[in-house]
C-alpha positions in Angstrom: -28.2 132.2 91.5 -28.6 136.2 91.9 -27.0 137.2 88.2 -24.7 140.4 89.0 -25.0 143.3 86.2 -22.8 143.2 83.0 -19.7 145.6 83.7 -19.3 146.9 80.3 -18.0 146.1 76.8 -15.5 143.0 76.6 -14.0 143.0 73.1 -15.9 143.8 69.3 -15.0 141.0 66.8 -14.8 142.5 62.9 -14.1 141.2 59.5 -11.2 142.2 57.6 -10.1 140.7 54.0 -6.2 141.8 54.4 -4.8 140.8 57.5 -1.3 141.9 56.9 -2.8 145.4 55.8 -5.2 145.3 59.1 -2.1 144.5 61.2 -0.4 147.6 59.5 -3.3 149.7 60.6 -4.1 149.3 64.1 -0.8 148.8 65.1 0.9 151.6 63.5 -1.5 153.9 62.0 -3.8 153.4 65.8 -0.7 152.5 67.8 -2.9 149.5 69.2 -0.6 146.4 70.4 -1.4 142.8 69.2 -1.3 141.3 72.1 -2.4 137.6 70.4 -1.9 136.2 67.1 -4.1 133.5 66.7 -6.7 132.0 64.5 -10.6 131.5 63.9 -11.3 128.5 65.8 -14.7 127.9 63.6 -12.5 127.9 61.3 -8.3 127.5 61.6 -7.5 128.2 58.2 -8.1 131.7 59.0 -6.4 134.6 61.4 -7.8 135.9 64.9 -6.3 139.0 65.3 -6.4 140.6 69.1 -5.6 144.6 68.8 -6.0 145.8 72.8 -4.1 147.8 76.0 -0.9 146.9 76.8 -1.9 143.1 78.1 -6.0 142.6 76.7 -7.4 143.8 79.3 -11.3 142.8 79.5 -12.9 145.9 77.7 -9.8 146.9 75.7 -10.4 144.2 73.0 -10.9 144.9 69.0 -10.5 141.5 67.1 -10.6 140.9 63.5 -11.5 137.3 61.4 -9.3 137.2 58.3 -12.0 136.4 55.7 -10.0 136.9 52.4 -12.9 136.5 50.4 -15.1 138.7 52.2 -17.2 141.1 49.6 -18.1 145.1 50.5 -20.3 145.8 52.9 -23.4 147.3 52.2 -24.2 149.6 55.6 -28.0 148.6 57.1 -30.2 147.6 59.6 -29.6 144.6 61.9 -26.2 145.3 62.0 -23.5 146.8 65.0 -22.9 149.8 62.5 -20.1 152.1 64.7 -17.5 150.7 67.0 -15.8 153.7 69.5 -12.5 153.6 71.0 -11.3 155.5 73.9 -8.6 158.2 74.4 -7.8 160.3 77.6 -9.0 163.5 76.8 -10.2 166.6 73.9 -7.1 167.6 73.2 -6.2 163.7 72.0 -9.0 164.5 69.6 -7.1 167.2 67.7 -4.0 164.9 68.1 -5.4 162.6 66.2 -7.2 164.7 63.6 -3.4 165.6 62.6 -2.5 161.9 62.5 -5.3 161.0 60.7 -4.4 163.8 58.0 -0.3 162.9 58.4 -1.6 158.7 57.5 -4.4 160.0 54.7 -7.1 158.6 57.1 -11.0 159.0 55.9 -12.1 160.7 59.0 -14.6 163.6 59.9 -14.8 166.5 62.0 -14.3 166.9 65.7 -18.2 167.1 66.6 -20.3 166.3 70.1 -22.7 163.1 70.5 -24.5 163.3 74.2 -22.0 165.6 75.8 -18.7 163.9 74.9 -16.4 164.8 71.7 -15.9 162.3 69.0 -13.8 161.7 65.6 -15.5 159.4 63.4 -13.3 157.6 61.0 -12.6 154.6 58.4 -10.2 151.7 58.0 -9.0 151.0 54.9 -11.7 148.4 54.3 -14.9 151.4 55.8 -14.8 150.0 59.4 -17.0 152.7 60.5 -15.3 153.7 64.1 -15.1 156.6 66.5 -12.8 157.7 68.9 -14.5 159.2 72.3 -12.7 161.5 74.5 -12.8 160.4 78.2 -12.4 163.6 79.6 -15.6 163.5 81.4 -16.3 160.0 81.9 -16.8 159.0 85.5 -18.0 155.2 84.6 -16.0 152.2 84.1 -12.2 152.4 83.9 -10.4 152.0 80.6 -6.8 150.0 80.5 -3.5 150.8 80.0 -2.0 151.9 76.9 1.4 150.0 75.6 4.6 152.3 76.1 5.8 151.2 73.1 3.0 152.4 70.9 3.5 154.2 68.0 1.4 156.8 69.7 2.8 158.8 73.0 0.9 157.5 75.9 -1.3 160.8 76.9 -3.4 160.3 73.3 -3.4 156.7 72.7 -6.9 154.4 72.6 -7.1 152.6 75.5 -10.6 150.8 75.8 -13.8 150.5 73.5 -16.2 153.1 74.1 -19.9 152.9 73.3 -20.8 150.1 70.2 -23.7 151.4 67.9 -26.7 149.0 66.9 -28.7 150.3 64.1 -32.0 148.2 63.8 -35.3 148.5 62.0 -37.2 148.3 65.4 -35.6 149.7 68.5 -38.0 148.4 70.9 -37.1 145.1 70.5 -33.7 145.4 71.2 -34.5 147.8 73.5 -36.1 145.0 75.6 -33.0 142.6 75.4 -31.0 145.1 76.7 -33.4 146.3 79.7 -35.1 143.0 80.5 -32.9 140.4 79.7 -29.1 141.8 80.2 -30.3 144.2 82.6 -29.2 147.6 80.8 -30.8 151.2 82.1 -32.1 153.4 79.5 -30.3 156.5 80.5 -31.0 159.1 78.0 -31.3 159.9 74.1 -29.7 162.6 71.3 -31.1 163.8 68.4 -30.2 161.2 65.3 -27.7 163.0 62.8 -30.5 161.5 59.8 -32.9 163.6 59.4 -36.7 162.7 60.2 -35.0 159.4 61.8 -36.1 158.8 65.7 -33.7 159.9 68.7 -30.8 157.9 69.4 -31.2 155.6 72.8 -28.3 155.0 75.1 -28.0 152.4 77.8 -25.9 151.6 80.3 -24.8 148.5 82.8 -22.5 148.3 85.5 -20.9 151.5 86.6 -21.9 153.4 83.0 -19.6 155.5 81.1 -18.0 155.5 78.4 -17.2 151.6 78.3 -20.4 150.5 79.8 -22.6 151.6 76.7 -24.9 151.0 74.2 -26.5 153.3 71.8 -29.5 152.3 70.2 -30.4 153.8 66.5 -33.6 152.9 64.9 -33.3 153.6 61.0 -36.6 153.5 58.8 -34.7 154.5 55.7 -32.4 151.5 55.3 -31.9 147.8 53.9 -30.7 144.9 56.4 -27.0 145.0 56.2 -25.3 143.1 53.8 -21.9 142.5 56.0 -18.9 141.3 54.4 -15.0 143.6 54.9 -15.2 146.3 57.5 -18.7 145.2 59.0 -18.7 144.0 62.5 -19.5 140.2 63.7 -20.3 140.5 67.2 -20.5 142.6 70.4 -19.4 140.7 73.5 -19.7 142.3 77.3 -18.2 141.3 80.1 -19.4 138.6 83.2 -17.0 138.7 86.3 -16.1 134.4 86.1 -16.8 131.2 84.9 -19.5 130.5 87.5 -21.5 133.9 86.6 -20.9 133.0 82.8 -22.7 129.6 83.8 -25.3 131.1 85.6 -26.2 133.2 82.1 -26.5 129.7 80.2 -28.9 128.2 82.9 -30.9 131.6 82.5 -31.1 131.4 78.9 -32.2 127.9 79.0 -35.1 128.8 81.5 -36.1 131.5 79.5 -36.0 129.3 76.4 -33.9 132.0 74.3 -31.5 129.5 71.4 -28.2 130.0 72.5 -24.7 128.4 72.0 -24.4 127.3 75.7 -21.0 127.3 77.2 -17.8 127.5 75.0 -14.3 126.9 75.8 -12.5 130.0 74.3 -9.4 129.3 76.4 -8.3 133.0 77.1 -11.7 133.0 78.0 -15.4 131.5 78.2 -17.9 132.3 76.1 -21.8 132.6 75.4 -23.3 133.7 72.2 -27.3 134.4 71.4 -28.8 136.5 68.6 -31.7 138.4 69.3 -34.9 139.2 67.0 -32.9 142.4 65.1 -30.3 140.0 64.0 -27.5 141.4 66.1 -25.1 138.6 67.7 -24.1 139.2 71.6 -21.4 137.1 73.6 -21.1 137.0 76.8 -17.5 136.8 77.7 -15.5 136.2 81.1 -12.7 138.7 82.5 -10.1 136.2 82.6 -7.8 134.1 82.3 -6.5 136.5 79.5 -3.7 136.4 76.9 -0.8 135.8 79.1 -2.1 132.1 79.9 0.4 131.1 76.8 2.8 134.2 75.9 4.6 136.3 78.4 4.2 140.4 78.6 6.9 140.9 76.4 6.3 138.9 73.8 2.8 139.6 73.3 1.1 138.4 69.2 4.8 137.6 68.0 3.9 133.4 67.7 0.9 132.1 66.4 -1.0 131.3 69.5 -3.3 127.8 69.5 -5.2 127.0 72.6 -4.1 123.6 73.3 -6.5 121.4 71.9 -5.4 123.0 68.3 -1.9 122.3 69.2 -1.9 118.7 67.9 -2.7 120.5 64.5 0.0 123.2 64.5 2.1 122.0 61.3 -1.2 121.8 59.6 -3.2 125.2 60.6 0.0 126.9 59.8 0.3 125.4 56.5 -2.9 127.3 55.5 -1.9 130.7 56.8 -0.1 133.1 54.6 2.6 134.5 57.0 2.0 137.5 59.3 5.4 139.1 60.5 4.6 141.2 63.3 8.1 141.6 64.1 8.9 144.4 61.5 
């Protein structure tokens, strides 16, 4: 079959060592909603957090794996090293560099990467993120933020923006992106390290914001060492089931290791690592987090997909409790 183009970022999976403190964060401190409450199903005794839009719409997705004994990280190569999240416009930017100073926020100035304005800042835990002003974006749509957010509606994050990768050879990636996923190399900006190479950005799909990658090739580092506030995975986003299937089949001709098909129940999945070490999915638009919650009620129960249902009593025996009705 004729593969169609990738249509942008899906959802970025993290690590956190605190969920209750995580929860606290992007859902009062970001004004994110938790739209699913669930766990790690490599691993039940731990949480799968789902911060997103309103409902989880496909490219509104940040996720965190509760790993309570997760050391620092120690930033590097081979490693998805900024995550960006979207808000409407410039002036959101100065919005939040107010609420960031209100909430005691590590965050930098207001500065300008490749024609668009950006606030870098830090979790508690130095999740290196970025909010991107969508003022001029003309690519990819972002969602819908929740009304009831902690944040009025005309500044809140509503999608992921561009995801970083910072390798120790950009060409190689380079070539995933353009020759296997089917990226366009659209342009480059001067790298903020001195002496370091130009930063690389490519796009899929209709571009913008939400339909990036930007590629940063750093001679001056160590691998990663990834542990709290590093990033797991990158996934981007494949129309339905049968396009998802056609990736596996092309993967297997090409002979590229991958995890084949997998059952993620709000959606499917396909994972593959490439030669820099970074870990993609490839995940499906739907069915989405209303299969087993209504709108309302969005990441109040712990969620299982069914076949962890059996096992309810048990998985929640292991959790420490997560009230996100406070």
């Amino acid at each position: 079959m004729q593969l169609k183009p990738l249509k942008g970022q899906h959802h970025v999976s993290a690590i956190t060592a605190d969920a209750k403190r995580n929860y606290n964060f992007y859902t009062k401190t970001l004004g994110m909603r938790l739209v699913k409450k669930s766990i790690n199903q490599d691993d039940t005794s731990v949480y799968h957090l789902f911060y997103a839009d309103e409902r989880g719409n496909p490219g509104t997705d940040l996720t965190f794996f509760e790993l309570p004994y997760a050391g620092n990280t120690y930033p590097g190569t081979n490693s998805i090293s900024t995550t960006s999240l979207r808000v409407p416009t410039d002036d959101s930017l100065e919005y939040w560099t107010k609420r960031f100073e209100e909430y005691q926020v590590d965050h930098d100035a207001i500065s300008e990467h490749t024609g668009r304005k950006t606030l870098a800042f830090r979790d508690f835990e130095g999740q290196r993120l970025m909010l991107v002003s969508d003022e001029n974006n003309d690519g990819v749509s972002g969602g819908v933020p929740w009304e009831k957010s902690t944040v009025p509606t005309e500044h809140a994050v509503y999608g992921l923006g561009p995801v970083m990768l910072t390798v120790a050879k950009a060409e190689t990636s380079a070539q995933v992106l353009t020759q296997l996923l089917g990226y366009r190399e659209v342009r480059s900006y001067r790298s903020l390290v001195e002496g370091q190479p130009d930063v690389r950005v490519f796009e899929t799909g209709e571009g913008g914001t939400g339909a990036e990658v930007h590629l940063e090739e750093r001679s001056d580092l160590p691998v990663e060492r990834p542990g709290r506030g590093s990033v797991h995975h990158v996934a981007f986003r494949v129309e339905n089931e049968e396009e998802l299937r056609g990736w596996v089949s092309h993967l297997k001709q090409l002979r590229i290791p991958s995890s084949g098909f997998v059952e993620r129940y709000y959606f499917k999945s396909l994972y593959f690592r490439e030669a820099n070490g970074i870990l993609y999915e490839l995940a499906t638009d739907g069915p989405g987090f209303e299969e087993d919650e209504p709108f309302e009620t969005l990441g109040e129960r712990l969620a299982l997909p069914p076949y962890f249902e059996e096992k309810r009593e048990e998985i929640e025996a292991k959790l420490k409790p997560l009230d996100t009705k406070e």
